[in-house]
N, C-alpha and C positions, 0 to 999 in steps of 0.2 A: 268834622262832626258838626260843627256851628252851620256850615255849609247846607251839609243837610236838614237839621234841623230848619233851618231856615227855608228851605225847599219844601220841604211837609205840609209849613204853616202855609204856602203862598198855593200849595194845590186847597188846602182844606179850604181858603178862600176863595177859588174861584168856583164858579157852577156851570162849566162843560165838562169836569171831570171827576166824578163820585158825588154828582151832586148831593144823594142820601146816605154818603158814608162819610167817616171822619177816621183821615189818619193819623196813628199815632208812632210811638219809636219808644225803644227799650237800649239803652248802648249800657254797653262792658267795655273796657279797657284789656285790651288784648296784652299791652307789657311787650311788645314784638317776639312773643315768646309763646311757641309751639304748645306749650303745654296749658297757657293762659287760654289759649286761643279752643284751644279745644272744651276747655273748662267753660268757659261760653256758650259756644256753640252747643254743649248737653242743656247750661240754662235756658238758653234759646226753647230748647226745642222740647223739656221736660217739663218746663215751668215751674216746678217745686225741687228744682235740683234730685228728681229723678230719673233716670238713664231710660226712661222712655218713653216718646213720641206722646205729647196729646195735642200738637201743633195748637196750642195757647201757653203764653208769656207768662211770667210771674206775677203781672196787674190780671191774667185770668182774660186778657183779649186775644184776639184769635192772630194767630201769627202770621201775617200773609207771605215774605220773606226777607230775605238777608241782602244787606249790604256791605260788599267789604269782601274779605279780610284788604290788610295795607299794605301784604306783601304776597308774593308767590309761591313761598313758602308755607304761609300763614293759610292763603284759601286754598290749598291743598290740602292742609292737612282737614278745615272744616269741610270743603266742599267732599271729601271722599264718606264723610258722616252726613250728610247734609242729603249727599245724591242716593243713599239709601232709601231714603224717606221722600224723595222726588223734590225735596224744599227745594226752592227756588232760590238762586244766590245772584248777584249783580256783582262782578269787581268793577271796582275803580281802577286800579293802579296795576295790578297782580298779568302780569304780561306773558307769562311762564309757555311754552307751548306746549306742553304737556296739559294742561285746562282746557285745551281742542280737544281732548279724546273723551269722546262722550261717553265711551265703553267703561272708562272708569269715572268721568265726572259726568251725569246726566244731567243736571238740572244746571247747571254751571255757564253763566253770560258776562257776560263784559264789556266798559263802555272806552277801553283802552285796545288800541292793537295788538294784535298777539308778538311777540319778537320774531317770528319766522318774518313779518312783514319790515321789521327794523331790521333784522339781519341783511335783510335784501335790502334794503337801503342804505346800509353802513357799505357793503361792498358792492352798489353802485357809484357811492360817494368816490370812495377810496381808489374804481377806474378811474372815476372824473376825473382827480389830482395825478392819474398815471402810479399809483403806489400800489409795488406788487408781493414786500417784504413786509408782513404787520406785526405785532405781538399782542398778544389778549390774554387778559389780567380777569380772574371774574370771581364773585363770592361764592364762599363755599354752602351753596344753600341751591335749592329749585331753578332759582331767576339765573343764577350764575353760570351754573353748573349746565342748564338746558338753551339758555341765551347763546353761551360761546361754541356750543355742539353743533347749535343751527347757523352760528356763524361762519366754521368750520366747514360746512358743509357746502354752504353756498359761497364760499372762499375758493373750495374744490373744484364747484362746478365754473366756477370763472377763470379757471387755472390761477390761480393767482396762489401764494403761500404765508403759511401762520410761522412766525419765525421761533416763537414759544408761545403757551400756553400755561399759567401760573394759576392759583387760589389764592384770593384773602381767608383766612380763615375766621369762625363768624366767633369764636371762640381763640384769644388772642393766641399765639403760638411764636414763639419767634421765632422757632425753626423754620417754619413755615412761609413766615414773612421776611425773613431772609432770602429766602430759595426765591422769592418772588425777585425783590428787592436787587440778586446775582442775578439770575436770569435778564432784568432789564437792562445792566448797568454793562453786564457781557455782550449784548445782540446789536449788530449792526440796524435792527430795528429802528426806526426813529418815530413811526407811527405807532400810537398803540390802542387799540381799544377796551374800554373799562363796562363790564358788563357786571353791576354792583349797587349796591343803593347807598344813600350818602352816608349813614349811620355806619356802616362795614368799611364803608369805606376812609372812615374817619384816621385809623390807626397808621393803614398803608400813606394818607399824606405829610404824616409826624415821618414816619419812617424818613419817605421824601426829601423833607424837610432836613432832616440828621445827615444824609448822604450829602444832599446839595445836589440832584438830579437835574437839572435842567436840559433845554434844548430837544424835549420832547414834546410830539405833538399828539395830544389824549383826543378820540374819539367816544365822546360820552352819550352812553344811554338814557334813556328819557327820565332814569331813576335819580340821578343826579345834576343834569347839565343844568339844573336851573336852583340850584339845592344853593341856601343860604350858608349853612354848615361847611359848606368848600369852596365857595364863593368869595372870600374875603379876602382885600388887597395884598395881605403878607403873602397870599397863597400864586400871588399871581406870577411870579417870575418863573414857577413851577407848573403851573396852571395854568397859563396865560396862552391866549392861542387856540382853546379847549374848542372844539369845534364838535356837533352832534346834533342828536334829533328830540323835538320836545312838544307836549302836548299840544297842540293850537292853543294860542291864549283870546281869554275873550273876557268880558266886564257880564258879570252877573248884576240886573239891576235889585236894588235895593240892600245888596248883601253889606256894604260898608257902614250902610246906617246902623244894619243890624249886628255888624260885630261890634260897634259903639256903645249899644243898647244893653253891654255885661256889666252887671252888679252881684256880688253874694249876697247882699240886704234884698234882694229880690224874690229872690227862694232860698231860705237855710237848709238843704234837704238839697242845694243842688253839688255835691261833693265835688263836682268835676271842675266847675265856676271856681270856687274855694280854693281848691289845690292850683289852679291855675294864678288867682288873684295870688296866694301867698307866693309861688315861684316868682312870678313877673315882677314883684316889688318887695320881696323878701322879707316879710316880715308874716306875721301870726294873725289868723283870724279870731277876733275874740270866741269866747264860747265854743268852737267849734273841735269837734272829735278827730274830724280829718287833721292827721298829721304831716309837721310838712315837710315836705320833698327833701331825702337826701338821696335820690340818684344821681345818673351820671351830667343831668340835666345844671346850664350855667347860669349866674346873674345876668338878665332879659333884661337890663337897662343898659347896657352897654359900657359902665362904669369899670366896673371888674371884670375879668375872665376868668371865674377860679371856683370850685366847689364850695358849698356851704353845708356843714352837717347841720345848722341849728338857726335860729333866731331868735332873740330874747325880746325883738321890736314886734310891739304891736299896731294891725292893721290898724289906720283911723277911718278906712271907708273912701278917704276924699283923694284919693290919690286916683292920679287921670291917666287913663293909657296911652295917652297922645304922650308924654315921657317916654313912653316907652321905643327903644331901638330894635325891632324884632320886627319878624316876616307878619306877627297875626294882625296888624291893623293895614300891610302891604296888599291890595287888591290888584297893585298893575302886573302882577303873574301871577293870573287865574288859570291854572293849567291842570293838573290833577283834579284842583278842587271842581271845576267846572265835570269833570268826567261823575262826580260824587253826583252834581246836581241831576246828568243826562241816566245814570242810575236811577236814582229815585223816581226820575216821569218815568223811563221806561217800564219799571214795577208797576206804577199809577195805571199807565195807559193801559198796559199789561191786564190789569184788575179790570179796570171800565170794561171792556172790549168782554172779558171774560162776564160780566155784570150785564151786560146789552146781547149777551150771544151773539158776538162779532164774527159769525162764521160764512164760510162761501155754501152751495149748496152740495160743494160735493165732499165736503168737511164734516157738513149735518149728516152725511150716511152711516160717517164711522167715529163723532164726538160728541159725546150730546150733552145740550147747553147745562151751565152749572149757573146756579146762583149763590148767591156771598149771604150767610156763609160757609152754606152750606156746599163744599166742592172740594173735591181732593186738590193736592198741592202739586201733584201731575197736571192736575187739566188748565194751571195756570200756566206752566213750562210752554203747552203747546200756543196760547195765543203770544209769548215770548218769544217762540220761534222765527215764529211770520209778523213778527212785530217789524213798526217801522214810522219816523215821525221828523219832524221836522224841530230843530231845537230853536231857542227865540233869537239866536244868531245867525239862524239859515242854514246851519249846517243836518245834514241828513243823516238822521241815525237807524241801522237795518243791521237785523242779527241774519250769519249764514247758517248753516245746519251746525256749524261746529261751537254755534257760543258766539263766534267772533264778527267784528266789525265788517260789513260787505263794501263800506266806501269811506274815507276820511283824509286823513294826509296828516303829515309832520311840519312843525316850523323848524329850518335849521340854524342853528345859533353860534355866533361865536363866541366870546370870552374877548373882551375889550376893556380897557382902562376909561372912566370918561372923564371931562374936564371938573369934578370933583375928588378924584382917586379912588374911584369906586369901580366894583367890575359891573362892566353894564352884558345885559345879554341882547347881541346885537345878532336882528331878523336877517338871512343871508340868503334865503331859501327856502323853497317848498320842496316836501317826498312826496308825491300823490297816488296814491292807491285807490284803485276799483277792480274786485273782483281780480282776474290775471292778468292787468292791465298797471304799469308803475311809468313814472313820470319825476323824474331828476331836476329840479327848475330851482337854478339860480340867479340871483335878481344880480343885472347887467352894472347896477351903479354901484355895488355894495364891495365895500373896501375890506377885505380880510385879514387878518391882524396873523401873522406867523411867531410861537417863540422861537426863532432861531437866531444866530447872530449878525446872518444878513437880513432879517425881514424878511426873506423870499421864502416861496412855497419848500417845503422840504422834501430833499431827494430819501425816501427808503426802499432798498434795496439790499439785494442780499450779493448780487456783484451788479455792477454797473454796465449799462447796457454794452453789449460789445460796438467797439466803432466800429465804421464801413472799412472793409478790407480783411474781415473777419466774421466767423460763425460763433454759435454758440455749440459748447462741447460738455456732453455729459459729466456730470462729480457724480460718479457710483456711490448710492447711497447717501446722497443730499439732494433735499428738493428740489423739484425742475427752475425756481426761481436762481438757487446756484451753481452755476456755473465756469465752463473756464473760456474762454476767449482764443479760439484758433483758426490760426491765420488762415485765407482761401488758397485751395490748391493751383496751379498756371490754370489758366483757361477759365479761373473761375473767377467771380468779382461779386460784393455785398455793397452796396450803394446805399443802404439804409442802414443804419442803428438796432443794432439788438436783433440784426437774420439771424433766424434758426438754419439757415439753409443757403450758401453760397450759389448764385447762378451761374450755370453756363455763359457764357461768349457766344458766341453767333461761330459759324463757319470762317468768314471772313475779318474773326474780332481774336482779339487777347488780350488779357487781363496784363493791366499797368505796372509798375512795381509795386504800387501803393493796395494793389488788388483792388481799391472800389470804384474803377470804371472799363471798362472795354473799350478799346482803342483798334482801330484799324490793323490789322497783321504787317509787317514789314514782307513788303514784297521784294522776290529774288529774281532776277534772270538776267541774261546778260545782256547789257545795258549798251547804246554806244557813248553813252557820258564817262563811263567809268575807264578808268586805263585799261584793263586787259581789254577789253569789248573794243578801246581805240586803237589799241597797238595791232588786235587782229584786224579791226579794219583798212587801216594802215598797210599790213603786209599783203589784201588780199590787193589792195588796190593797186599797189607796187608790181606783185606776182600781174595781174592784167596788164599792168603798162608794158612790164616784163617781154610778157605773149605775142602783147598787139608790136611790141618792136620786133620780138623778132620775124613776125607774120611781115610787116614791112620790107625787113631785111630779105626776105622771101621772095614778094610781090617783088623791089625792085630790080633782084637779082634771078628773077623765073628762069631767063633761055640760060642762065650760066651752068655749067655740066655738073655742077655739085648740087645744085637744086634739081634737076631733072633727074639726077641717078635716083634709083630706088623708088619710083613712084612719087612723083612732085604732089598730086592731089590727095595721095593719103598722109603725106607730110602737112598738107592745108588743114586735114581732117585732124588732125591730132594737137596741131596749133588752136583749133576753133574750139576742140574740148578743153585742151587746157584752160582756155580761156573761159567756157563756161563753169567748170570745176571752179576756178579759182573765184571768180564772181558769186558761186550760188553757196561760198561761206557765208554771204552777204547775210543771206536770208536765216543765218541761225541768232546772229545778232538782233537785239532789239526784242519787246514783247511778244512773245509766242502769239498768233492766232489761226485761225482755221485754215486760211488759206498758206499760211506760211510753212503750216506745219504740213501742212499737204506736197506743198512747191519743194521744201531742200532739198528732204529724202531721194522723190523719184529727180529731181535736178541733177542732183549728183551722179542717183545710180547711172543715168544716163551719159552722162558727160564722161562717166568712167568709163560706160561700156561703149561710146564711140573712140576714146583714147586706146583702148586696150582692144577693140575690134582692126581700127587703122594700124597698132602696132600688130598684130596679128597677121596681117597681110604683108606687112614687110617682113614679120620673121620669118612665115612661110617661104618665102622667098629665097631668104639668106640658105633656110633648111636644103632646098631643092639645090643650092647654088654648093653645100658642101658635100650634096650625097653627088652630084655629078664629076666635083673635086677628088671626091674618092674612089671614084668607078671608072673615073678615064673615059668616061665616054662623053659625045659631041653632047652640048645642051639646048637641052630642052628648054625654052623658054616659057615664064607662063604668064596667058595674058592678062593685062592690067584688070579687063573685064569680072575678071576670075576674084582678085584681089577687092575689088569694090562690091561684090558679091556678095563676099565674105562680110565686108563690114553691114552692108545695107541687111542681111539676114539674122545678123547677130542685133545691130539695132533695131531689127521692126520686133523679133523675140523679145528683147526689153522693154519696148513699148504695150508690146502686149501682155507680160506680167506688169508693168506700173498699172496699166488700163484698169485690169483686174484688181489691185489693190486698190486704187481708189475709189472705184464704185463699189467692191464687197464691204470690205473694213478699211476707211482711210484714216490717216491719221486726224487728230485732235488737242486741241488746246486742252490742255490738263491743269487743275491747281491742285497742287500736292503738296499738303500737309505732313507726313507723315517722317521725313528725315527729322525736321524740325517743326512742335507746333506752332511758335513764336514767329514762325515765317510762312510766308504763302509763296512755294515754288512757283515760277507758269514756267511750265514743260512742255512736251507735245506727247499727249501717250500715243506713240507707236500704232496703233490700231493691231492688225495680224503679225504677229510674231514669226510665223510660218510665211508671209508674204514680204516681209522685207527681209527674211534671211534668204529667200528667191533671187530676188532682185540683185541682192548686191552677194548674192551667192553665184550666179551666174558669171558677173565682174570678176569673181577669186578665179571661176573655170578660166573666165579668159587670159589670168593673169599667168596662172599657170600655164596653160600651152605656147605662149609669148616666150615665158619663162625656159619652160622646155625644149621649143624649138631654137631657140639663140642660142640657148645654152650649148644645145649640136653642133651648131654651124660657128662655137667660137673659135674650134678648133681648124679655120680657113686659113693659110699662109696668114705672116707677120704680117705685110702690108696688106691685108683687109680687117679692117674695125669697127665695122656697122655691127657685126654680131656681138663683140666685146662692151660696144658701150648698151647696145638694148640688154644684153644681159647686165650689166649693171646697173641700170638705171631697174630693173626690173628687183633685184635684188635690196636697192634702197626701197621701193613700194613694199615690198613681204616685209623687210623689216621694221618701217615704219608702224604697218598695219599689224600686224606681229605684237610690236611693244603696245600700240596702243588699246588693246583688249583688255588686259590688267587694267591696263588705266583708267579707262572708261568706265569700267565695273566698280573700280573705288573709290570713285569722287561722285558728291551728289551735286545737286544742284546746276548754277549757273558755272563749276567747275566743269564737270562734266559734258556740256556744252564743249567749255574752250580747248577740253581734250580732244573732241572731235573735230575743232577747227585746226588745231595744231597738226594730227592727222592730214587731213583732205591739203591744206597749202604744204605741209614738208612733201606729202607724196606727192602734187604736182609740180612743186620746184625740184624736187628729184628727178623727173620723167624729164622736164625743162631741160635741164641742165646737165642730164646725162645724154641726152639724144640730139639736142640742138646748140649745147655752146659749142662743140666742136665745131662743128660747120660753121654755123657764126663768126667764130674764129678765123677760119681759114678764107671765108665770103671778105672779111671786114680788113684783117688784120695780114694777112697770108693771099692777094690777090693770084698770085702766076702760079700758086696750086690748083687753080681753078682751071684746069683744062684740063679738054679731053683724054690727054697721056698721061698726064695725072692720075685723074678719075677713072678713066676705063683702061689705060697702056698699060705697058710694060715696062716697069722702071730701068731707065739704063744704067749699066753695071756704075759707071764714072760717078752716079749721081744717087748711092743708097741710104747716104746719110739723110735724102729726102723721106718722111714716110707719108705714105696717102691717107687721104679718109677717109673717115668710117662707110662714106659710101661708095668707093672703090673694091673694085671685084675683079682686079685683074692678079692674076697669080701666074706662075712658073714652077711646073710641073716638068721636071723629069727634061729641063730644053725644052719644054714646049708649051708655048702659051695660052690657056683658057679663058675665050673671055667671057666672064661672068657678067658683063653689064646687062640687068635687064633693061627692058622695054618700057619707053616712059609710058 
């Protein structure tokens, strides 16, 4: 009030602005009470306390408009009487966002931000410390009620979550203020925002105070964070930490002198002085009608804290305000009151402008100029509108279409103890706002006071963020803030704090045990480091030495008649495949690659089908040798030519389906997932499925007719054996190959592999060793069986306990001797 006041006198005194007008001022005591307020506002506007309009005061001057109300509630209720009659209102304080709607409040301006603009600032703030769990507390009145809605709102749109939402109620209730007082003391909340003004708010800090609440951290609206009424040391270990947004402060000049400048011997006729003088020092104005004060209001000297119904002490006049301990002689937090003073020019400027026809030219088409004062209380709203001016601190004051501020900014404050014990309100920060443009700025050296029991920033949260190695999982029917914490599935890994969302692994990755990192896959295949991979290498290389001796044993014994019987060069030929068989296991060992996987397959088939084409020529042989045994008739020989024939057209066939597979579809290095994901198989995928069952389908035909022809001719006298052992040794191959299909089909991996090396060396040491240790034998061990009577005669009767070998073809028929030897 003094503020303004004060304000009045120093425009009447200058002359840039109404140089031929003089302002005056009429104030009412509102009593923070709706109905006071309105009682008013009819004086205002009646002048003779009649209910209507003749827009002159009760002194009978012309009312140009209103300052005020001091709360959000309060210019509500005036300004909806007010904007009837287009009166012009200015608040100071009243933030309400509801006083944007021009539909219901027209003439309605303000030199405070509206709270959708602190809304938006309290929950940028509240990103900035990372707090995603709040609770808000707010009076049960306009500012409260519409303050926490727009909080809520923009709480929404930042996904962020209100962990409860409470009332003070403005009318004591303890129900009420219980339910608040449960709800905070329940909520994993630790931050809370207080949208409330100090007065409402007075009751809720006794409460407080009763419980022993501490350990929270208030986020205060501009309505209190610099309020003396909650400001006080006792209040601080409750209090303390209070961090929020506050008018810009600034130093109005001359104003200290002027609130010095109060006496009641000055004016007796000024009641407001009076009643002030007797609260502040407690005692009784002489003579005077005004009665004094027994509301809720306390002794201003700082002595007592306690109510007074009465005083029997009278004023003497001499008593000095400088005694006094109270905020009205404090100027260094000009913050509301400075907004009273940017009110009153804006009215001023307002009137000049309207007084000088401050119009544009295309303004003049459709408002035509008014003079003072004579002009409706409309045609001053419109130069308010487009109002806009510079205050004498620099700051820029411009109304938007809605009333409100188009540029300004907040100081942010904390709640600090200083080396006196007093709560100091320490500057931390600016809000700045222009137009849809906000701006977050905290000053880099400025030390924050936390009330918690570490000092550190406080964690509020409704579950704590999930660690790496884990998601966030829905609570049906609790806010997106809580949540439950589940663990990533294989393959998946969270690396950061608080995923919503587990990531994949790579192809070549899998997730650790701990799940929050991706790690290389364990690779499979059979290895020659590892024992089985050494023990098959071991056997193949054994089974060659194997080969290559007996090939020696061959080479050195060529002209001897057991190595020439039966085809000496298709015996070479069957030595050489062995040999390559048993080597090209080589190639299943070790890492799979392109060419490797290309080489075993057709290696093999090949090795097989010259093994089993060379036996083929000797079994045909043995065949012709028992169909002649049985017919009696002279033999027919058949020539070697015939036999090499046989194999050279069976192995170019073979060659010529391998050809084909590896130019149509050849095989390929594969990594196969899919047995195991935690592993990366290297395989070789097969390429045609149709073209290696060719290949080594043809090998089964050869192995069969081997099979089938020896198997004929085993039935040749006792002393011949070449049929008995190829049909055995033919016999170990089927069974070999036989078992290992099952097998192969049930084992993955680098098993599966060593099933088919198992395979390929038992069936070549089977072929080995049924077709050539005999002779070997009888070469090595058994010298003087080596001859021609032997191998090709006629055993003599004296001598049967001898028996021949398997490449002997002489038989005794009926007295009479057949001789089977073929032609080398």
């Amino acid at each position: 009030m003094k503020t303004m006041i004060h304000t009045i006198k120093e425009i009447n005194e200058r002359k840039d602005i109404l140089p031929n007008h003089t302002l005056g001022y009429q104030i009412f005591d509102t009593c923070y009470t709706v109905s006071k307020t309105i009682e008013s506002t009819f004086t205002f506007l009646t002048g003779q306390e009649e209910y209507q309009p003749n827009i002159r005061n009760s002194t009978g001057k012309y009312l140009v408009g209103i300052i005020g109300s001091g709360g959000s509630f309060l210019s509500v209720a005036s300004s909806r009487i007010l904007g009837l009659s287009d009166m012009p209102q200015i608040g100071y304080t009243s933030s309400c966002p509801l006083l944007s709607d021009k539909f219901q409040f027209p003439s309605y301006y303000r030199t405070i931000p509206s709270d959708k603009i602190q809304s938006e600032a309290m929950v940028n703030l509240i990103q900035h410390f990372g707090w995603v769990w709040v609770g808000a507390i707010a009076a049960d009145d306009e500012y409260g009620k519409y303050g926490v809605k727009t909080f809520k709102e923009k709480m929404k749109s930042a996904h962020l979550c209100v962990a409860f939402s409470e009332t003070i109620p403005k009318v004591y209730s303890n129900e009420k203020m219980q339910n608040a007082i449960k709800a905070l003391k329940s909520s994993t909340a630790r931050v809370i925002v207080l949208f409330t003004s100090d007065i409402d708010l007075s009751p809720f800090v006794l409460e407080m105070v009763h419980h022993n609440i501490t350990d929270r951290t208030w986020i205060a609206s501009e309505a209190w964070i610099t309020s003396a009424l909650i400001a006080k040391p006792e209040y601080f270990p409750y209090f303390g930490g209070t961090i929020g947004f506050a008018i810009p402060r600034t130093v109005i000049p001359g104003l200290k002198e002027f609130l010095n400048d109060v006496h009641p011997s000055k004016d007796p006729n000024d009641i407001l002085t009076i009643e002030f003088w007797q609260t502040a020092f407690n005692c009784t104005w002489p003579n005077s009608s005004v009665p004094y004060n027994v509301d809720h209001r306390v002794n201003m000297t700082g002595k007592e804290d306690r109510l007074y119904d009465m005083s029997d002490q009278l004023c003497t006049g001499e008593e000095k305000l400088e005694d006094l301990k109270n905020t009205y002689l404090d100027v260094s937090q000009l913050r509301i009151t400075n907004n009273v003073r940017q009110a009153v020019y804006a009215m001023a400027y307002a009137l000049d402008r309207l007084s000088r026809c401050d119009l544009t030219e295309e303004e003049k088409t459709y408002i035509k100029c008014s003079h003072i004062p004579d002009y409706d209380p409309s045609d001053l709203t419109v130069y308010l509108r487009r109002l806009g001016f510079t205050s004498h601190d620099g700051r820029k004051m411009q109304f938007d279409r809605a009333g409100d501020l188009e540029i300004g900014h907040y100081d942010i404050l904390n709640w600090q103890i200083d080396n006196a014990g007093e709560i100091a309100f320490v500057k931390v920060g600016e809000y700045k706002f222009q137009e849809s443009s906000f701006e977050l700025v905290l000053t880099k050296n400025s030390t924050l006071f936390w009330n918690t029991e570490s000092s550190r920033l406080p964690d509020s949260v409704c579950t704590k963020l999930c660690p790496p190695g884990t998601r966030k999982g829905i609570l049906y029917g609790k806010p997106h803030c809580c949540f439950d914490c589940i663990p990533c599935a294989d393959g998946y890994v969270s690396e950061k704090e608080g995923q919503r969302e587990c990531d994949p692994c790579g192809e070549d990755d899998w997730s650790n045990a701990q799940k929050n990192k991706c790690v290389p896959k364990e690779v499979e295949f059979l290895a020659y480091e590892e024992a089985l991979g050494f023990t098959l290498v071991i056997l193949s290389i054994l089974g060659a030495l194997v080969v290559l001796a007996v090939i020696v044993v061959y080479v050195i014994h060529r002209h001897t008649p057991l190595v020439k019987a039966n085809d000496r060069e298709l015996s070479f030929l069957i030595q050489m495949s062995l040999l390559i068989t048993v080597l090209s296991s080589l190639l299943f060992i070790g890492k799979p690659l392109n060419w490797s996987c290309m080489a075993r397959q057709v290696t093999l088939a090949l090795g097989f089908c010259l093994c089993l084409s060379s036996i083929l020529g000797k079994t045909i042989s043995l065949f012709f040798a028992y169909r002649i045994s049985i017919s009696k008739t002279r033999l027919i020989s058949m020539h070697p030519v015939i036999r090499k024939l046989i194999v050279l057209v069976c192995v170019l066939g073979e060659i010529g389906a391998c050809s084909a597979y590896l130019v149509l579809e050849p095989p390929r290095m594969f990594k196969n997932i899919e047995p195991q994901n935690v592993k990366i198989i290297f395989e070789c995928n097969e390429g045609s499925i149709e073209f290696l069952c060719s290949i080594f389908g043809f090998d089964v035909l050869l192995a069969l007719l081997c099979f089938l022809t020896t198997f004929v001719a085993r039935q040749l006298p006792d002393n011949y054996y070449e049929g008995k052992c190829i049909t055995f040794a033919m016999l170990v191959f089927f069974i070999v190959w036989i078992s290992f299909v099952p097998a192969y089909l049930s084992t993955k991996g680098k098993f599966k592999v060593a099933v088919e090396l198992f395979a390929i060396l038992a069936s070549s040491y089977g072929l080995l060793g049924c077709i050539f240790l005999p002779k070997c034998f009888i070469i090595l061990l058994r010298p003087k069986r080596n001859t021609d009577e032997t191998v090709g005669g006629r055993v003599p009767t004296v001598d049967r306990s001898i028996q021949l070998t398997s490449a002997s073809v002489s038989s005794e028929l009926n007295n009479t001797t057949v001789s089977t030897v073929l032609d080398e």
